[in-house]
DOBATI-470297 format. One record per residue: residue number from 1; residue in one letter; chain; z, x, y of N, C-alpha, C in turn. Coordinates in Angstrom, 1 decimal, always signed. Example, Ala and Ser with C-alpha at 12.3 -4.5 7.8 and 13.67 -1.06 7.14 Angstrom:
2
num,residuo,cadena,n.c3,n.c1,n.c2,ca.c3,ca.c1,ca.c2,c.c3,c.c1,c.c2
1,A,A,+7.8,+13.2,-5.7,+7.8,+12.3,-4.5,+7.8,+13.2,-3.3
2,S,A,+7.1,+12.8,-2.2,+7.1,+13.7,-1.1,+7.9,+12.9,+0.0
This chain:
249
num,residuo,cadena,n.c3,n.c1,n.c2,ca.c3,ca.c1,ca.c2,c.c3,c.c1,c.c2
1,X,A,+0.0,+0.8,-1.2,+0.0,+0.0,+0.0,+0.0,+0.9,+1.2
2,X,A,-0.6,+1.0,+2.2,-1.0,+1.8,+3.1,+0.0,+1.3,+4.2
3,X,A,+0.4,+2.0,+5.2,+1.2,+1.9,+6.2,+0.7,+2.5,+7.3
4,X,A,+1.0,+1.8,+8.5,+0.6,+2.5,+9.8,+1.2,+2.0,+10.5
5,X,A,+1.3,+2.9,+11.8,+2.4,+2.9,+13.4,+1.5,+1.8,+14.0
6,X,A,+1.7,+1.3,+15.0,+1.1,+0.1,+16.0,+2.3,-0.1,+17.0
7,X,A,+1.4,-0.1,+18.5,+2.4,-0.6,+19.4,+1.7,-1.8,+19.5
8,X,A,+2.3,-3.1,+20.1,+2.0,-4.5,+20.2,+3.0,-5.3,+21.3
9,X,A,+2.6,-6.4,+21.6,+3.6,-7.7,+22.0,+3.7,-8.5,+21.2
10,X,A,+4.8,-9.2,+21.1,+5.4,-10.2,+20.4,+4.5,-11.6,+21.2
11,X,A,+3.4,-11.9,+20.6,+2.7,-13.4,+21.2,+2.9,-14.3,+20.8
12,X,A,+4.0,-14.4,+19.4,+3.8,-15.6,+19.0,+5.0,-15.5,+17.5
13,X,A,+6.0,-16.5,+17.3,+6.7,-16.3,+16.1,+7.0,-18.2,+15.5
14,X,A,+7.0,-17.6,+14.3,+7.2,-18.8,+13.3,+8.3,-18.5,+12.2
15,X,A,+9.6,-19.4,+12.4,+10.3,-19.5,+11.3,+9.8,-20.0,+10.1
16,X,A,+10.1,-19.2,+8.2,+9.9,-19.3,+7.3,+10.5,-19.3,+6.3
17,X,A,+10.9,-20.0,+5.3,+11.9,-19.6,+4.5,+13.6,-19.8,+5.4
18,X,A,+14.4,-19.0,+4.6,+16.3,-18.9,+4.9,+15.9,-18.2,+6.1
19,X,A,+15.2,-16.9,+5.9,+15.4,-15.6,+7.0,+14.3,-14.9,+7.3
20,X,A,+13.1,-15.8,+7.2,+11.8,-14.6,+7.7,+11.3,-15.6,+9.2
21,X,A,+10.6,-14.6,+9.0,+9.2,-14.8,+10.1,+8.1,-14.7,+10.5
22,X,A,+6.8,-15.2,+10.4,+6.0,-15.0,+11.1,+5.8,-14.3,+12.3
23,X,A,+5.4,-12.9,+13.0,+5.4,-12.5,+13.8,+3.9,-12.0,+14.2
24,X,A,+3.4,-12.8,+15.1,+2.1,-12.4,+15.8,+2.3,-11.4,+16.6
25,X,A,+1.4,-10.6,+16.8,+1.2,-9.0,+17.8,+0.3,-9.2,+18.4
26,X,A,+0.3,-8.6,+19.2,-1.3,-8.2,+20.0,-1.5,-7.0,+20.1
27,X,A,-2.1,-6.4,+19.9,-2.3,-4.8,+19.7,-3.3,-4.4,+20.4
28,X,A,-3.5,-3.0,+21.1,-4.4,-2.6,+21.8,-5.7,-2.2,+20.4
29,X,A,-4.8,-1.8,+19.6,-6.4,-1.2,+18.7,-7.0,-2.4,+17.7
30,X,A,-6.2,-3.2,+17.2,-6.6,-4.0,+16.4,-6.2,-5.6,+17.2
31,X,A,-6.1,-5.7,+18.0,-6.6,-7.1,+18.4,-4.9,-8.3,+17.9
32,X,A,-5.3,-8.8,+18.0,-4.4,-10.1,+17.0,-3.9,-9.7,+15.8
33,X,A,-2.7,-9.5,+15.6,-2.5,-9.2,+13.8,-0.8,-9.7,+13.6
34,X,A,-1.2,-10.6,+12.7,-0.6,-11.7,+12.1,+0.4,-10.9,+10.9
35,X,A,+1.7,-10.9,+11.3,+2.5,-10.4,+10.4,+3.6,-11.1,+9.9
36,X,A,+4.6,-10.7,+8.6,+5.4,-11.1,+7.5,+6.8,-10.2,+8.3
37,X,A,+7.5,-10.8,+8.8,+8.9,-9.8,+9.1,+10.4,-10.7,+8.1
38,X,A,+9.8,-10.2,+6.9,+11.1,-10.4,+5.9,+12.4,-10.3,+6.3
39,X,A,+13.6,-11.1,+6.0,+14.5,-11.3,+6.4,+15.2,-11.1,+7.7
40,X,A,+14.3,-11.0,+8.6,+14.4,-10.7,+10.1,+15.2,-11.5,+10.5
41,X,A,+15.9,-13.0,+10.1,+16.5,-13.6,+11.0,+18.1,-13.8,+10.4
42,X,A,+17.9,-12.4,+9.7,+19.7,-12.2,+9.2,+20.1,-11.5,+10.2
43,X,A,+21.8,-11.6,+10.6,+22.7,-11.2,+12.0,+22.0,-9.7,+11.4
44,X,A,+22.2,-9.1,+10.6,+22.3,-7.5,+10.5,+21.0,-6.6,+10.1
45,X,A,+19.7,-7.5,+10.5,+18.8,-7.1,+9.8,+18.0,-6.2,+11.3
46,X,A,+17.7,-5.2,+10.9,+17.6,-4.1,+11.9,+16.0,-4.5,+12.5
47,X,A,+15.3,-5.7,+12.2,+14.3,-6.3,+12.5,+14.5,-7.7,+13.9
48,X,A,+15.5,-7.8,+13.5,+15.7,-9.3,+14.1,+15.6,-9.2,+16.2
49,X,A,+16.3,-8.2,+16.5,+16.1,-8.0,+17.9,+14.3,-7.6,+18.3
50,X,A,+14.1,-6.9,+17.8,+13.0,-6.6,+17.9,+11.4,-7.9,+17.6
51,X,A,+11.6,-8.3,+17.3,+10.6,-9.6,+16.4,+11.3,-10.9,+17.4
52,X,A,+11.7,-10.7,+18.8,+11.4,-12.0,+19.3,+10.2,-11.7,+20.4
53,X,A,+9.7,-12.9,+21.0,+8.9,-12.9,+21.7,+8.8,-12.1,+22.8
54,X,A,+7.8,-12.0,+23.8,+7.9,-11.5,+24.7,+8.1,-9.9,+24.6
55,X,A,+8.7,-8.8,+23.3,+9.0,-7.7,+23.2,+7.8,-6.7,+23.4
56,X,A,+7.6,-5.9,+24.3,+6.6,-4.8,+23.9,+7.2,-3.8,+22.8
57,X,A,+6.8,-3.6,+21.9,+7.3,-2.7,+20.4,+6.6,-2.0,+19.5
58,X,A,+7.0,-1.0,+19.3,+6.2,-0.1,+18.0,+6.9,-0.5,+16.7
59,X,A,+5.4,-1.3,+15.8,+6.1,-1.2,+14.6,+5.6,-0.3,+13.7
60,X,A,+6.1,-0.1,+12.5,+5.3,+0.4,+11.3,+4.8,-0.9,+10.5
61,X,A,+4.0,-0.8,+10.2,+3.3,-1.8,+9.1,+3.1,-1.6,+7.8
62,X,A,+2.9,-2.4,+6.7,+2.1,-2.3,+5.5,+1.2,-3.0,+5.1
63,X,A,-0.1,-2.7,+4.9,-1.0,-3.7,+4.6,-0.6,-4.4,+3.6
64,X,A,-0.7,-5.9,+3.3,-0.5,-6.4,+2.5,-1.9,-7.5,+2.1
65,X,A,-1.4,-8.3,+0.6,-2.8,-8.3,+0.4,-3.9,-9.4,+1.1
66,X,A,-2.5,-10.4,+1.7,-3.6,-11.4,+2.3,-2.3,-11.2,+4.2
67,X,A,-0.9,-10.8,+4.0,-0.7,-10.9,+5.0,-0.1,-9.6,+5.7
68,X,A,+0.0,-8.4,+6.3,+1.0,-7.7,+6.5,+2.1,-7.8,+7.1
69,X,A,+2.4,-6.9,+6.2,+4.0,-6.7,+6.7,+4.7,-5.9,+7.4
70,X,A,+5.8,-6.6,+8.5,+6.6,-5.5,+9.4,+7.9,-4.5,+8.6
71,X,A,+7.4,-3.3,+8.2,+8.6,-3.0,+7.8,+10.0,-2.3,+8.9
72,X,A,+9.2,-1.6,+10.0,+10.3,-1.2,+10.7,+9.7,-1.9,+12.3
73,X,A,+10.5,-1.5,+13.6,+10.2,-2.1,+14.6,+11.5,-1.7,+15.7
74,X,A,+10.4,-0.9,+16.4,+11.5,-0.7,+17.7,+11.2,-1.4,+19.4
75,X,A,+12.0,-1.3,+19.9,+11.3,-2.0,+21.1,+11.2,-1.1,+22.3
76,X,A,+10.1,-1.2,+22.8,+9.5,-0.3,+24.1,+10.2,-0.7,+25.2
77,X,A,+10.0,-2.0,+25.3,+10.0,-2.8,+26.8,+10.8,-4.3,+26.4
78,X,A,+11.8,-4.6,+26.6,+12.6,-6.1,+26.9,+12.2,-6.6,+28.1
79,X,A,+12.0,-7.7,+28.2,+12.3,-8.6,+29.2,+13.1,-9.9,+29.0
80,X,A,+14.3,-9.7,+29.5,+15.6,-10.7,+29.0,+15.7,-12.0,+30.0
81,X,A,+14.7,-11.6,+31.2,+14.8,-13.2,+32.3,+14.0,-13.9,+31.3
82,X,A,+12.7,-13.8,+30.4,+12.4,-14.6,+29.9,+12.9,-15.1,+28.7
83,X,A,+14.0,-15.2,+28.4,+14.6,-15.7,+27.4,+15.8,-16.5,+28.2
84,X,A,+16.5,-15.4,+29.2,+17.5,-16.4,+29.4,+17.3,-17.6,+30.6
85,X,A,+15.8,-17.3,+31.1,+15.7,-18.6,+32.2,+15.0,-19.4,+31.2
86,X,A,+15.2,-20.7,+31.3,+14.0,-21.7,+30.7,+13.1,-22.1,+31.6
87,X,A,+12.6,-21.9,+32.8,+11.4,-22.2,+33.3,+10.6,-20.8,+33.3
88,X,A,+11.1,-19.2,+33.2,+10.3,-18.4,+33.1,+10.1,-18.6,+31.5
89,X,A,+11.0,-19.1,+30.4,+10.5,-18.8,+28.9,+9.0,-19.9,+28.8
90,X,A,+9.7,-21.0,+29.6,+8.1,-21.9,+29.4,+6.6,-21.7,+30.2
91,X,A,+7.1,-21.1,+31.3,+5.4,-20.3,+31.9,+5.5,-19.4,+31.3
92,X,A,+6.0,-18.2,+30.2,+5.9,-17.2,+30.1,+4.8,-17.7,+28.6
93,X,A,+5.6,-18.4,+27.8,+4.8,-19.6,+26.4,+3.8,-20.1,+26.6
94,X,A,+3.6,-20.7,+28.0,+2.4,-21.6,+28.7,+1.4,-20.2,+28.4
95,X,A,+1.2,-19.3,+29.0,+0.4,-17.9,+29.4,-0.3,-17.1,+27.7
96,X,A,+1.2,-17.2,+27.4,+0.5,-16.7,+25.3,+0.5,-17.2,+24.7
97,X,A,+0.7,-18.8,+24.7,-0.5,-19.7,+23.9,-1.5,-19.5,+24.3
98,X,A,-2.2,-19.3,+25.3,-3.5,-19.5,+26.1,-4.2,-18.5,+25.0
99,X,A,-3.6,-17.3,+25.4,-4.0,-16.1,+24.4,-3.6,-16.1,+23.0
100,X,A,-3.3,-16.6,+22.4,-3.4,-16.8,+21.3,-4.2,-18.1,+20.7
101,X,A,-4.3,-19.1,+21.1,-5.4,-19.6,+21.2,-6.2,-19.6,+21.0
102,X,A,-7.0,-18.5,+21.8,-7.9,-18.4,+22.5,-9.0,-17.1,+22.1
103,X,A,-8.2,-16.2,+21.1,-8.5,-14.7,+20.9,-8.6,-14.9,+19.1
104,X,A,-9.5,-14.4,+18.7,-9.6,-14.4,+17.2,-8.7,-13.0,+16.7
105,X,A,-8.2,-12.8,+15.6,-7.4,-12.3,+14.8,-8.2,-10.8,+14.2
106,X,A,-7.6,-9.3,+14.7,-8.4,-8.7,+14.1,-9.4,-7.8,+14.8
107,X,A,-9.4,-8.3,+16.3,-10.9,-8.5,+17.2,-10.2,-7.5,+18.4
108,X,A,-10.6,-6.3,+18.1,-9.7,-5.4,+19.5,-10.1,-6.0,+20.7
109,X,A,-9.2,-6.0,+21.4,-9.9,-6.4,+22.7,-8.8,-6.0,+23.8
110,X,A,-8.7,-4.2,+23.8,-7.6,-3.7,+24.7,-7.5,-3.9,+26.1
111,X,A,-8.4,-4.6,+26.7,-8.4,-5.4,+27.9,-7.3,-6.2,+28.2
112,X,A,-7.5,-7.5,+27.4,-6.5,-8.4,+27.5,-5.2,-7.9,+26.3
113,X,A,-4.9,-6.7,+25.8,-3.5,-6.5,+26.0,-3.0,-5.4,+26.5
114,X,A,-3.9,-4.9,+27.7,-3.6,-4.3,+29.3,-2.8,-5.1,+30.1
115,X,A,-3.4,-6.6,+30.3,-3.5,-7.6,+31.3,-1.6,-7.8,+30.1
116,X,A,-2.0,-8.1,+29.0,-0.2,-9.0,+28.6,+0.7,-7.6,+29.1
117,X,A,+0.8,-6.3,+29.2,+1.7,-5.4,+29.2,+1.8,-5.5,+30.9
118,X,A,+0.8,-5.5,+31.7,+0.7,-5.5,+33.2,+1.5,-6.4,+33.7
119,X,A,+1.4,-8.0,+33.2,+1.8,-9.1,+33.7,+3.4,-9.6,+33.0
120,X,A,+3.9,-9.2,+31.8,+5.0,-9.2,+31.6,+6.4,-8.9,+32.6
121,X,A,+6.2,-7.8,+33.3,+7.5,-7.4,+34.4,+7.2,-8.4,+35.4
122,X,A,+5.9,-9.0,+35.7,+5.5,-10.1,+36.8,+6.4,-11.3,+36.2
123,X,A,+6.1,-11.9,+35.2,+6.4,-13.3,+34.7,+8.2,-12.7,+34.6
124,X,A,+8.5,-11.8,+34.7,+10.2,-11.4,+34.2,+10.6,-11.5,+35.4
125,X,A,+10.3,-11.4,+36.6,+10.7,-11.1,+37.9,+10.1,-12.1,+39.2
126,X,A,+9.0,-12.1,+39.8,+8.5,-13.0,+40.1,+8.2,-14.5,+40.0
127,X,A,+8.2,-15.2,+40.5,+7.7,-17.2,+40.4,+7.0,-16.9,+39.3
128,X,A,+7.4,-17.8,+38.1,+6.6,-17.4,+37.0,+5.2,-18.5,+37.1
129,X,A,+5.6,-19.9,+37.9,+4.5,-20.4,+37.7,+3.3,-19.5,+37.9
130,X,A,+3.3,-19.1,+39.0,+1.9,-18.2,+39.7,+1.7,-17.4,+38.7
131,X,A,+2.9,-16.2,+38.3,+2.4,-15.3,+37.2,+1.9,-15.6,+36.1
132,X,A,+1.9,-16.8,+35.9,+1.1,-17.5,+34.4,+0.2,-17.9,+34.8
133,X,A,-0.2,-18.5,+36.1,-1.5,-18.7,+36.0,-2.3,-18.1,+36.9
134,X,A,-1.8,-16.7,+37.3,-2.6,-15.9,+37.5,-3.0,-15.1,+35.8
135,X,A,-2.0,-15.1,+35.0,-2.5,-14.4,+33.9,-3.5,-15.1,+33.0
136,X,A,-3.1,-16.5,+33.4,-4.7,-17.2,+32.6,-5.8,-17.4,+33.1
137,X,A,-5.8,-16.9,+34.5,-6.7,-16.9,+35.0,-8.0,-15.7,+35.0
138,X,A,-7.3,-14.3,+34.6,-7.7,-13.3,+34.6,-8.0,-12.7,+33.1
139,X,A,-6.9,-13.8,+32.0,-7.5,-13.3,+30.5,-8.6,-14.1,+30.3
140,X,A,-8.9,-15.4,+31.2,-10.1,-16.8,+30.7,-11.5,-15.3,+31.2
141,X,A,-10.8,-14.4,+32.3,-12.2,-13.9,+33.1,-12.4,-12.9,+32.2
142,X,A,-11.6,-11.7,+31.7,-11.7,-10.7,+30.4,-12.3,-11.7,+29.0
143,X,A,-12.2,-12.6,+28.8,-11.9,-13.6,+27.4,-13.5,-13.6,+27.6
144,X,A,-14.3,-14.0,+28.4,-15.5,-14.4,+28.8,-15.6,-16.3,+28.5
145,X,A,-14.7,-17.0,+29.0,-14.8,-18.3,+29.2,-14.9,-18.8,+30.2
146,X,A,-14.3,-17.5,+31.3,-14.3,-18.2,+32.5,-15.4,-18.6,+33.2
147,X,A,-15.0,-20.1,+33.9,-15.7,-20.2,+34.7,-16.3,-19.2,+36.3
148,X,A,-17.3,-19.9,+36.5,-18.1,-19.4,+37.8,-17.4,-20.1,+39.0
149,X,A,-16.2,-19.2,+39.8,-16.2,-19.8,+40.7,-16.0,-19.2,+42.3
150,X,A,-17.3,-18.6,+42.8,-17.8,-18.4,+43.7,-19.4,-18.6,+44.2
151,X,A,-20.3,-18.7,+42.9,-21.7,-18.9,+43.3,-22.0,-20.3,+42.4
152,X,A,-23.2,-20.7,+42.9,-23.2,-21.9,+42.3,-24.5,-21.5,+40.6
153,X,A,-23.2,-22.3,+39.7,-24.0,-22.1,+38.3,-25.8,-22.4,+38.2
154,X,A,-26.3,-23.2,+39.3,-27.6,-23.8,+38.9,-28.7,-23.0,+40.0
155,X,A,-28.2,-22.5,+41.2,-29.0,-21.7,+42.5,-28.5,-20.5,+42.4
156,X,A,-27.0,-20.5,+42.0,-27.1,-18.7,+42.4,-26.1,-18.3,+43.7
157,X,A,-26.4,-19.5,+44.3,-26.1,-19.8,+45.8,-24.1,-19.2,+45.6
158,X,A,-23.9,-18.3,+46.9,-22.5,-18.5,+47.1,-22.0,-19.0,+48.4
159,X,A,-20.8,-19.6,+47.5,-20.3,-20.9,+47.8,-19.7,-20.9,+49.2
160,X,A,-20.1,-21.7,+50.2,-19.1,-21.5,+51.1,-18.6,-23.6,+51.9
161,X,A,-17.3,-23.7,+51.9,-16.9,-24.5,+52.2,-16.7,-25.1,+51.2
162,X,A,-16.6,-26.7,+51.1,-16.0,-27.7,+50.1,-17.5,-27.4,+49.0
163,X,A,-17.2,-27.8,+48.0,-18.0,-27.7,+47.2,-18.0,-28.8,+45.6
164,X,A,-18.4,-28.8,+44.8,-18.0,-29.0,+43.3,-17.9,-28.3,+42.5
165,X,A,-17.5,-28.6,+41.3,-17.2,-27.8,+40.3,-17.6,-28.5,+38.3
166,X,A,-18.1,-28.1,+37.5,-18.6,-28.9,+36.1,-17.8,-28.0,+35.1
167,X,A,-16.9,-28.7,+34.2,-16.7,-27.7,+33.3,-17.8,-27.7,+32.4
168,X,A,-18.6,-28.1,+32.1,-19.6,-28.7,+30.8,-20.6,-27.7,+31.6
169,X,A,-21.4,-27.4,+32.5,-21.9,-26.6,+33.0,-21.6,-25.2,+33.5
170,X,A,-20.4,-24.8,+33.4,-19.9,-23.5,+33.6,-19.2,-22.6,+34.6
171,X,A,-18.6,-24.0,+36.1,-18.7,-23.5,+37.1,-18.8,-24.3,+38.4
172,X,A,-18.7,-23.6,+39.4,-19.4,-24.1,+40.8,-20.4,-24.6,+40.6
173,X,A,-20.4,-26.1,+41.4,-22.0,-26.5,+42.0,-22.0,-26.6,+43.6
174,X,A,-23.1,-26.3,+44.2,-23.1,-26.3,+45.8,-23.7,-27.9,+45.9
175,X,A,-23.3,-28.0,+47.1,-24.2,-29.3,+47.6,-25.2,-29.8,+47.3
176,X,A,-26.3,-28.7,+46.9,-28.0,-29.1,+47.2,-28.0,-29.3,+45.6
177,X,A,-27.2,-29.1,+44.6,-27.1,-28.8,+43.5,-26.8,-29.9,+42.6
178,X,A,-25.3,-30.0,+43.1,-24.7,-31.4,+42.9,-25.2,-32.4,+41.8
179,X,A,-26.5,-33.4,+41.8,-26.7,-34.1,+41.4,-27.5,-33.7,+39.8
180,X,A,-27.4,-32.2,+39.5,-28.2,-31.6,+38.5,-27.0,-31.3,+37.4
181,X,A,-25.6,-31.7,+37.7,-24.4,-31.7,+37.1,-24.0,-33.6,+36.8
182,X,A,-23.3,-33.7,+35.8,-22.6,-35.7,+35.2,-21.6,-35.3,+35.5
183,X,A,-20.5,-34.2,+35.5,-19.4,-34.1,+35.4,-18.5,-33.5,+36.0
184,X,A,-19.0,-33.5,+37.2,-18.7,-32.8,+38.4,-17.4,-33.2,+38.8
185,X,A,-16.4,-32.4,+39.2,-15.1,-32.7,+40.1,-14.9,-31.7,+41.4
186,X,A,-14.0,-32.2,+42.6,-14.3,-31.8,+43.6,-13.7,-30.4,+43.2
187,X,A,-14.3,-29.6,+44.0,-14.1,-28.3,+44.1,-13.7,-28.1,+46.0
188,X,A,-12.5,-28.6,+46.3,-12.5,-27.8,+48.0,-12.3,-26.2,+47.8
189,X,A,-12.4,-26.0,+49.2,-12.4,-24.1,+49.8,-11.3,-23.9,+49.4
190,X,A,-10.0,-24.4,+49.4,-9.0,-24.1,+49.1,-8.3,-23.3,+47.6
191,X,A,-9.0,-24.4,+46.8,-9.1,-24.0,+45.5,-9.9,-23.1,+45.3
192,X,A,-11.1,-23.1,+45.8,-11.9,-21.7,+45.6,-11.3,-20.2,+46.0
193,X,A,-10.9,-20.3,+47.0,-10.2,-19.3,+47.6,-8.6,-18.8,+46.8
194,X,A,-8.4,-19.6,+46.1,-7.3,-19.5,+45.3,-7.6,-18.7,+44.2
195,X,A,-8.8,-19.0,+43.5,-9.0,-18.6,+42.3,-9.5,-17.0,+42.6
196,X,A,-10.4,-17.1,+43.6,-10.8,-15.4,+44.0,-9.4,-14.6,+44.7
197,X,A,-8.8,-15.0,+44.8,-7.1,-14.3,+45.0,-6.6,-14.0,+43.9
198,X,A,-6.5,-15.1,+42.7,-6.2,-14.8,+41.4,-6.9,-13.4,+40.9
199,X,A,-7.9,-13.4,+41.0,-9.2,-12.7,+39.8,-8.5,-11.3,+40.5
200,X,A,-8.4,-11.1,+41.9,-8.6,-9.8,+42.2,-6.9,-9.2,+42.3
201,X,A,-6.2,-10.4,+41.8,-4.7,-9.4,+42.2,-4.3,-8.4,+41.7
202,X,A,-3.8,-7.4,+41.9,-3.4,-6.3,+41.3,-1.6,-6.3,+40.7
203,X,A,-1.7,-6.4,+39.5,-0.3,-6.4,+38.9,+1.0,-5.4,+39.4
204,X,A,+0.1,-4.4,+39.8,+1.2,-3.5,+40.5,+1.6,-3.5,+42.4
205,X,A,+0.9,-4.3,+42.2,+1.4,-4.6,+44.1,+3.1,-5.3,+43.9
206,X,A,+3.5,-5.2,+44.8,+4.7,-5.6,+45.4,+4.8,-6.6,+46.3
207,X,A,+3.9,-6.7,+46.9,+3.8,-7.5,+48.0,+3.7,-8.9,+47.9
208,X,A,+4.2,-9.7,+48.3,+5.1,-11.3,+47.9,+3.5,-12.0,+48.0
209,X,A,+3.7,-13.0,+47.1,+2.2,-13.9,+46.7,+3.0,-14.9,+47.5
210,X,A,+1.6,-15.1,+48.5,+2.2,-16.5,+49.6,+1.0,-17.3,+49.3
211,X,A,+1.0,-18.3,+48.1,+0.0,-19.4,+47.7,+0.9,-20.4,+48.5
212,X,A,+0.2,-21.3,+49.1,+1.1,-22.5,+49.4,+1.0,-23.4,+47.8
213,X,A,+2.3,-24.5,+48.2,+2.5,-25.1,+47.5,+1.0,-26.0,+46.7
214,X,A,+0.2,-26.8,+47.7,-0.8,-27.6,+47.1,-1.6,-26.5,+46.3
215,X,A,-1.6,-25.4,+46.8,-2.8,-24.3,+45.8,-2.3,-24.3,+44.8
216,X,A,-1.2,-24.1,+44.1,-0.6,-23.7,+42.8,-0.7,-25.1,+42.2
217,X,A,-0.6,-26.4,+42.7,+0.1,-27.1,+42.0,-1.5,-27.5,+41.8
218,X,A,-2.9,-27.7,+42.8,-3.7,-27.8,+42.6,-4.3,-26.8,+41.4
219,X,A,-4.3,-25.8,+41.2,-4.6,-24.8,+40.0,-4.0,-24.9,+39.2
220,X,A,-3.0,-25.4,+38.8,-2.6,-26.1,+37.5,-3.1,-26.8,+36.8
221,X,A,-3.1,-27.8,+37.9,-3.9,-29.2,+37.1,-4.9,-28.9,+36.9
222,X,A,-5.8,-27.7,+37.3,-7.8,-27.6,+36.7,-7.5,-26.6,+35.9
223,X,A,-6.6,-25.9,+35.5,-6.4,-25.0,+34.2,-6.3,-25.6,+33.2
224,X,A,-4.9,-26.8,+33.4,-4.6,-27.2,+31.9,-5.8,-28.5,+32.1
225,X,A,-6.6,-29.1,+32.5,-7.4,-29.8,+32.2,-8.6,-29.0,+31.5
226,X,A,-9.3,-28.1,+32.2,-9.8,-26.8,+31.6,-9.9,-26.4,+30.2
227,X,A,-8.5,-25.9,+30.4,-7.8,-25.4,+28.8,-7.9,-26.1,+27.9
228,X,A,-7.8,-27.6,+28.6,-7.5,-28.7,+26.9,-8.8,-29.3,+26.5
229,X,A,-10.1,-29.1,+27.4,-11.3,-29.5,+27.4,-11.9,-28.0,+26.4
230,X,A,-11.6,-27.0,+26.2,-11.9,-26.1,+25.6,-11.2,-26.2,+24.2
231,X,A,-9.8,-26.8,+24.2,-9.1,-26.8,+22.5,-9.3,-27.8,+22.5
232,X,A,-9.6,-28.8,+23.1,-9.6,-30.2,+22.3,-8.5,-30.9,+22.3
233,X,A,-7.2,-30.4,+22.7,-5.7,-30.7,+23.2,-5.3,-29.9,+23.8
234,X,A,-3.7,-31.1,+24.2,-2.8,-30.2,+24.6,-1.8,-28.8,+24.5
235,X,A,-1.6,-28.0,+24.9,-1.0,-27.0,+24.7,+0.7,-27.6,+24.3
236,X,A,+1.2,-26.5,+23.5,+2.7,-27.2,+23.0,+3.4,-26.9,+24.3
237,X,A,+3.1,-25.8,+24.7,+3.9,-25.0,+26.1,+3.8,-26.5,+27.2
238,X,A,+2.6,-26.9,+27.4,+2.7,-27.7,+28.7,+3.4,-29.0,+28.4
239,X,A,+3.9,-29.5,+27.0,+4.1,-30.6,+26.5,+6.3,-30.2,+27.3
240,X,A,+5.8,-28.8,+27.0,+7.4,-28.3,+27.1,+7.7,-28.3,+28.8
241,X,A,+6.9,-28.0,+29.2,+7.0,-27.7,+30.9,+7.3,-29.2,+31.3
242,X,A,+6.7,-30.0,+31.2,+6.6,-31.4,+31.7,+7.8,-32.2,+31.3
243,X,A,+8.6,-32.1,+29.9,+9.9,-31.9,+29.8,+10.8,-31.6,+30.9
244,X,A,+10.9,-30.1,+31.3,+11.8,-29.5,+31.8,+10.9,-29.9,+33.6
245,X,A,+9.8,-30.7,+34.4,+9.6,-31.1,+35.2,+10.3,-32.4,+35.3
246,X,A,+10.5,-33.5,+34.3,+11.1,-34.6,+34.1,+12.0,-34.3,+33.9
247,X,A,+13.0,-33.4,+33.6,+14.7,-33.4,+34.1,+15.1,-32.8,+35.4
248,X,A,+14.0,-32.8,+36.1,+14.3,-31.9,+37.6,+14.1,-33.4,+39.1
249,X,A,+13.5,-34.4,+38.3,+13.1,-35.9,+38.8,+14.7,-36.3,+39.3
């Protein structure tokens, strides 16, 4: 049985059995990889801190025959606001569902787990709404789903002032365009200008994200409508957010 080192994030876990778990990775060399962490969820098992979410960690592995396994596992990087706040644990859940979702198993793709290692100390520290959906905004653009939102998908044309927008078509439509789209929703400047803020922010700036309120709460609603027009449902994360929105009523 062959064994190898991997550094990864914790994207994703599933209770099994008395004391295991399912632990998803994201790994810069191999992509998505789906692992077995045996008895991990015993008080004394030298796996259990390590194998929760959110952890950047080097494990060792063993190939196994349909699933591998974690045998050892240390942690690089904690981030403990997302665990102990519940509105950062659910925008932080909102952001790696998206990616896990969204990313096939297996499939390197050291881009987007630049962007999860970059944006982790953001979603720990910072408004996590923004830092979640700045980070799904920037894995949909690495991912290659994202939409077109500065030139228009049918002329070319870039966009200036109020506009539309088609998810079924790919994007912005300009005015002159418009009627060449069935499923068009308004696209104002506002939201446009929002999203080209997103695309280009730099994870290591410092400098306080001044979105007003309508911009965020407007980019929400065209993400997870977006998002669920791409899976076909709802995300479990947003099912959880909306929850923890309705006890804040």
């Amino acid at each position: 049985m062959e064994t190898f080192k991997i550094e990864g994030v914790v994207l994703n876990t599933a209770d099994f059995g008395e004391a295991n778990r399912v632990v998803t990775l994201f790994t810069k060399e191999l992509g998505k990889l789906e692992t077995n962490a045996y008895g991990c969820r015993r008080a004394k098992s030298p796996l259990s801190g390590a194998t929760q979410m959110f952890n950047h960690i080097s494990a060792e592995i063993s190939q196994g025959g349909k699933v591998d396994i974690i045998r050892e596992a240390e942690i690089l990087d904690f981030y403990g606001n997302l665990t102990a706040d519940i509105e950062r644990l659910a925008y932080a859940a909102f952001f790696f569902e998206i990616v896990d979702k969204m990313t096939l198993p297996k499939f390197p793709e050291p881009d987007i787990f630049d962007l999860l290692i970059k944006s982790l100390p953001a979603l720990n520290s910072r408004n996590p709404k923004i830092a979640a959906l700045i980070g799904a905004c920037q894995f949909m653009q690495l991912s290659g789903v994202q939409l077109n939102f500065t030139n228009c998908v049918h002329c070319g044309k870039i966009l200036e002032g109020d506009a539309a927008i088609s998810l079924n078509d790919g994007g912005a439509v300009c005015p002159d365009c418009k009627e060449k789209s069935v499923d068009v929703l308004r696209y104002p400047e506002f939201l446009r200008l929002t999203f080209e803020t997103m695309l280009k922010f730099d994870w290591k700036e410092k400098t306080k994200l001044t979105f007003k309120t309508r911009q965020i709460l407007t980019a929400e609603k065209f993400f997870l409508a977006y998002i669920k027009s791409i899976l076909g449902k709802e995300l479990n994360s947003v099912k959880f957010i909306r929850q923890l929105e309705g006890l804040k009523l």
